[in-house]
Biopython code that builds the backbone (N, CA, C, O; Angstrom):
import numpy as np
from Bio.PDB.StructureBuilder import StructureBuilder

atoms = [
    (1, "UNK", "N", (55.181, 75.119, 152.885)),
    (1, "UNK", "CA", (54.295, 74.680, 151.800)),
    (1, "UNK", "C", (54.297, 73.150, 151.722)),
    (1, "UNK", "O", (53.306, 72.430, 151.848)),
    (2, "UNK", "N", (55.440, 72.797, 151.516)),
    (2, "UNK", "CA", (55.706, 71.038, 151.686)),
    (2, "UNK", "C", (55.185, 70.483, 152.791)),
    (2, "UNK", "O", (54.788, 69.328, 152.636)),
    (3, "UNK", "N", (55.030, 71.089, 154.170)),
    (3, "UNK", "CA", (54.125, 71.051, 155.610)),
    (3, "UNK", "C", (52.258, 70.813, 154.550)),
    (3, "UNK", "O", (51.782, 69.678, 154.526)),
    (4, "UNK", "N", (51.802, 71.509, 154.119)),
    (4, "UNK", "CA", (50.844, 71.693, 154.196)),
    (4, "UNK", "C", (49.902, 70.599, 153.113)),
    (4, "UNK", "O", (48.757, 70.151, 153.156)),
    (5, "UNK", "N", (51.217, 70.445, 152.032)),
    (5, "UNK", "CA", (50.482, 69.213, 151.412)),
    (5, "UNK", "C", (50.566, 68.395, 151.746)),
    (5, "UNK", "O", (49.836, 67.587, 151.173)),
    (6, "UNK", "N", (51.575, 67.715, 153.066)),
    (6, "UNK", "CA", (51.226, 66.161, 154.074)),
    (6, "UNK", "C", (50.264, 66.425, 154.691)),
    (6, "UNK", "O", (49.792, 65.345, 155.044)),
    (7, "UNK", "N", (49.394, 67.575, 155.211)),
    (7, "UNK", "CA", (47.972, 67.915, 156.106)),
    (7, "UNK", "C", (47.312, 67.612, 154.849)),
    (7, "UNK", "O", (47.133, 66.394, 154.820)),
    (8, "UNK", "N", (46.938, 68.081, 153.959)),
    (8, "UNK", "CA", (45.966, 67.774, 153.118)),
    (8, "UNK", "C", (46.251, 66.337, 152.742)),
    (8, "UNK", "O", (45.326, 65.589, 153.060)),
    (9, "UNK", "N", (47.113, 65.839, 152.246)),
    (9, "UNK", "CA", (47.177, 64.796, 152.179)),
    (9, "UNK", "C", (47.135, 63.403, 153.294)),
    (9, "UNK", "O", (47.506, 62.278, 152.957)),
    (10, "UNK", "N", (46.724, 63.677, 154.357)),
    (10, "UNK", "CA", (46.569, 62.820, 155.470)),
    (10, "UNK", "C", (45.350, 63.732, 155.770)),
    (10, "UNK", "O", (44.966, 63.305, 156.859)),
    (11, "UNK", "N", (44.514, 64.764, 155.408)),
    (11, "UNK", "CA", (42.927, 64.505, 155.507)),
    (11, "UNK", "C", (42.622, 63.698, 154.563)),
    (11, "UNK", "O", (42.306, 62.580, 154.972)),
    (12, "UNK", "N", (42.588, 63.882, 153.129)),
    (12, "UNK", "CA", (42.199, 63.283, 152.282)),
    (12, "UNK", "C", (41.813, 61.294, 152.941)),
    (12, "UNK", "O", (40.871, 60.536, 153.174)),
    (13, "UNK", "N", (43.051, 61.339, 152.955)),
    (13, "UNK", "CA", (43.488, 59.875, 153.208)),
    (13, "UNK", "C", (42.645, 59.243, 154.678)),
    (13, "UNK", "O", (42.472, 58.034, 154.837)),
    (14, "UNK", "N", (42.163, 60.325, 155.713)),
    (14, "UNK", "CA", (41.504, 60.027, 156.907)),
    (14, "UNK", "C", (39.838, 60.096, 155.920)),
    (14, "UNK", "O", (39.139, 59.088, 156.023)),
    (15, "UNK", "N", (39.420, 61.003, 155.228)),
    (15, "UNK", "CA", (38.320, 60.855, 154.719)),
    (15, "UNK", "C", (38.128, 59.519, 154.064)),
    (15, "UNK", "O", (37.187, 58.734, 154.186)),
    (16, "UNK", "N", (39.662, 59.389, 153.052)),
    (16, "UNK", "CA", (38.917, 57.860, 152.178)),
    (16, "UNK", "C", (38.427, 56.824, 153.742)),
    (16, "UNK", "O", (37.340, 56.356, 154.081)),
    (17, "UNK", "N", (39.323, 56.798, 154.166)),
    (17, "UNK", "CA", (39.277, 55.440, 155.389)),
    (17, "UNK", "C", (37.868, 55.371, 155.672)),
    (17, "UNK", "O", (37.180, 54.400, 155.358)),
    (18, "UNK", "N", (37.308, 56.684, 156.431)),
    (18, "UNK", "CA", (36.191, 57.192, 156.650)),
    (18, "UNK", "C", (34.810, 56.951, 156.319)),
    (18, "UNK", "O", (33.775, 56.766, 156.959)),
    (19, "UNK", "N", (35.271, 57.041, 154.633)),
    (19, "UNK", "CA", (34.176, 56.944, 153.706)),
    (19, "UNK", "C", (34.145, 55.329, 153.282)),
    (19, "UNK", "O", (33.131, 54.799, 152.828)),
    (20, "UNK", "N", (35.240, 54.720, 153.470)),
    (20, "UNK", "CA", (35.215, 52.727, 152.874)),
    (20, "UNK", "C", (34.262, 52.254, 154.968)),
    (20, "UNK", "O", (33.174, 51.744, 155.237)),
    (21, "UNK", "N", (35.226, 52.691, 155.742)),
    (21, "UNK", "CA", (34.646, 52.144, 156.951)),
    (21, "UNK", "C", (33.107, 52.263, 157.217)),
    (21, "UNK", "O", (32.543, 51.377, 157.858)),
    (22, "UNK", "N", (32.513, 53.196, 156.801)),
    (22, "UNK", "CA", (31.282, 53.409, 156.337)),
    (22, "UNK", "C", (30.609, 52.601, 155.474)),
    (22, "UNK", "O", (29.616, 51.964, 155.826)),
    (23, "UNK", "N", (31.114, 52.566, 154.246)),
    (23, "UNK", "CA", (30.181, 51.463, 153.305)),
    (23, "UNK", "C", (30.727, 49.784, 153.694)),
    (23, "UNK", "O", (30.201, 48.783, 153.210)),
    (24, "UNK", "N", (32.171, 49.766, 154.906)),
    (24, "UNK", "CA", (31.763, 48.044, 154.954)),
    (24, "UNK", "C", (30.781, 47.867, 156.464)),
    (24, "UNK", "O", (30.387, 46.828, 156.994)),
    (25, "UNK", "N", (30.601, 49.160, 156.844)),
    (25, "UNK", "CA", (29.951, 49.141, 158.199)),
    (25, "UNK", "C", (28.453, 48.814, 157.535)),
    (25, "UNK", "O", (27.982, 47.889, 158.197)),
    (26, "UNK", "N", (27.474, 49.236, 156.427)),
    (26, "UNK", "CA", (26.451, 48.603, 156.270)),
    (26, "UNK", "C", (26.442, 47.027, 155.823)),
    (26, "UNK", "O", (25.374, 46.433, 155.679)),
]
sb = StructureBuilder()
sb.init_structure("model")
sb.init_model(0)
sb.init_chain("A")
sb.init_seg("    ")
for serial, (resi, resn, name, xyz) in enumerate(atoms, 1):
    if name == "N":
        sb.init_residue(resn, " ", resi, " ")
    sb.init_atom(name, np.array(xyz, "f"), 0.0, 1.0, " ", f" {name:<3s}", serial, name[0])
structure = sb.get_structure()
């Protein structure tokens, strides 16, 4: 269980990146 909230929590964290690299890319 403790496994599974560092996966969610390192998608989350690949999405924010994701989603800022995006708005400084315009």
């Amino acid at each position: 269980m403790f496994g599974t909230i560092i996966t969610l929590n390192v998608g989350i964290f690949l999405t924010l990146i994701s989603i800022i690299y995006s708005v400084l890319g315009k």
